[in-house]
N, C-alpha and C positions, 0 to 999 in steps of 0.2 A: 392699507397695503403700501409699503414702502419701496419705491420703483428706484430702480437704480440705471442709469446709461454705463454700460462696462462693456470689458473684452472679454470675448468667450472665444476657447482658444480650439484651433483644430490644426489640419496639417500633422506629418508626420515627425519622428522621433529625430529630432536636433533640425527640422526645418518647421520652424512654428508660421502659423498662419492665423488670422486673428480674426474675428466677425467684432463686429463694434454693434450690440443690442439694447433694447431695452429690458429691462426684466425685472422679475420681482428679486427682491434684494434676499427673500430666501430662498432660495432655488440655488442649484449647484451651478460652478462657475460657468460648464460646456453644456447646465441642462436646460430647460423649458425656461424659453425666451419668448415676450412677448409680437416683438417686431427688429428684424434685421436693419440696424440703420447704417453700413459701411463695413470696410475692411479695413485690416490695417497690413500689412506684410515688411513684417521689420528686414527683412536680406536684402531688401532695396535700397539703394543707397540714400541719403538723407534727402537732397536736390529733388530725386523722384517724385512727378506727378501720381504713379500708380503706387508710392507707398503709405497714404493715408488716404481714404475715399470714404466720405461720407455725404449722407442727404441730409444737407442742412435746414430742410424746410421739416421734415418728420425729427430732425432733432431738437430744433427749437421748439415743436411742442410739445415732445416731452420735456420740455424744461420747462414749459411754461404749465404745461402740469403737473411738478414739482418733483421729478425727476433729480436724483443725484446724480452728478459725471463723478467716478471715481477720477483718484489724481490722475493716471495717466490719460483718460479721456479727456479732463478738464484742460490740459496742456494741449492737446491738438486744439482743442473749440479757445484757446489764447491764440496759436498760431491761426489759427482763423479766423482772429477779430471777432470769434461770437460773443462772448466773454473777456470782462476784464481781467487783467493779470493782477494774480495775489500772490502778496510778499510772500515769501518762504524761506525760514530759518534752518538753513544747513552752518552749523557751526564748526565743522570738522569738513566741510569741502576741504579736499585735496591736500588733505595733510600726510608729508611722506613721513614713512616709518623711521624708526631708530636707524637702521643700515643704512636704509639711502640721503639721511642726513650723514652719519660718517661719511660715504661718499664723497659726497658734495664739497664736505671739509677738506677733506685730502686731496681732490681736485682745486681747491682754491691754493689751499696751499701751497702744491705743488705749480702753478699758476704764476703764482706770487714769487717763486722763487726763479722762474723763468724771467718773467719779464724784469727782474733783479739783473740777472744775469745778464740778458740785453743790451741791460739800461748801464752796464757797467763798463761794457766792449767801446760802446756807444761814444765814452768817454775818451779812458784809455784801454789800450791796450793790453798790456802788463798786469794789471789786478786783476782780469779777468779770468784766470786760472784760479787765483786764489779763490773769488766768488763761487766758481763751479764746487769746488773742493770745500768750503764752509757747505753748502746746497748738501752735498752728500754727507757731511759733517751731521746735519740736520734731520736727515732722512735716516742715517745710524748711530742713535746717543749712546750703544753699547760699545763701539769702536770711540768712543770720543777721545782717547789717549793718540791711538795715531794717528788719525786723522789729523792734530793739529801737531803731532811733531812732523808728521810729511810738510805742514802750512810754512811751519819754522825755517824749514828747510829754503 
């Protein structure tokens, strides 16, 4: 019989509530559980002493008699110190999409032409009009004809 430590979920529709069991590892996820060993109630904020509870003596020995912690159990019993922490290969954490890389760009960009601009006043005076006016030059290459005959100017 292959025992498993998992969350068996209850609470209502978009307010989950979690029982942390032992159970056989065929059995359905909400059904016939061996022993009740905690709660978990994710709404809680993370800090929360009531949003992970478990009895660490009834869980140690299901572990010691060869009990699986499914991943998300195995991470509370790490923040617990019952268990050591295993490497874990996420290769794609937090990689932003195509969009919000363009973002990013045109935010730099636009950045970059700013502090251009700044850095140019900073100096002198006098070119600093021109700089604003290349910036917009920059931002519109289908107008690029007037833009530099207004610069000419």
């Amino acid at each position: 019989m292959a025992m498993k430590i998992r969350l068996a979920r209850g609470g209502s529709k978009k307010r989950p509530f979690y029982r942390i069991v032992a159970s056989d590892s065929r059995m359905p996820r909400d059904g016939r559980f061996i022993e009740k060993l905690g709660t978990y109630n994710p709404l809680l904020p993370k800090d929360s002493e009531e949003r992970v509870k478990m009895n660490m003596e009834r869980v140690q020995y299901w572990l010691d008699q060869g009990a699986q912690p499914t991943d998300r159990i195995s991470r509370f019993l790490e923040a617990a110190g019952t268990i050591e922490k295993k490497e874990r290969n996420n290769p794609n954490k937090g990689e932003p999409g195509t969009k919000a890389k363009e973002r990013i760009e045109e935010k730099a960009a636009k950045a970059a032409a700013a502090a251009e601009a700044a850095a140019a006043p900073a100096e002198e005076e006098a070119p600093a009009e021109d700089v604003v006016e290349e910036a917009v030059a920059e931002e519109a290459p289908a107008e690029d004809a007037p833009a530099e005959e207004e610069a000419d100017k």
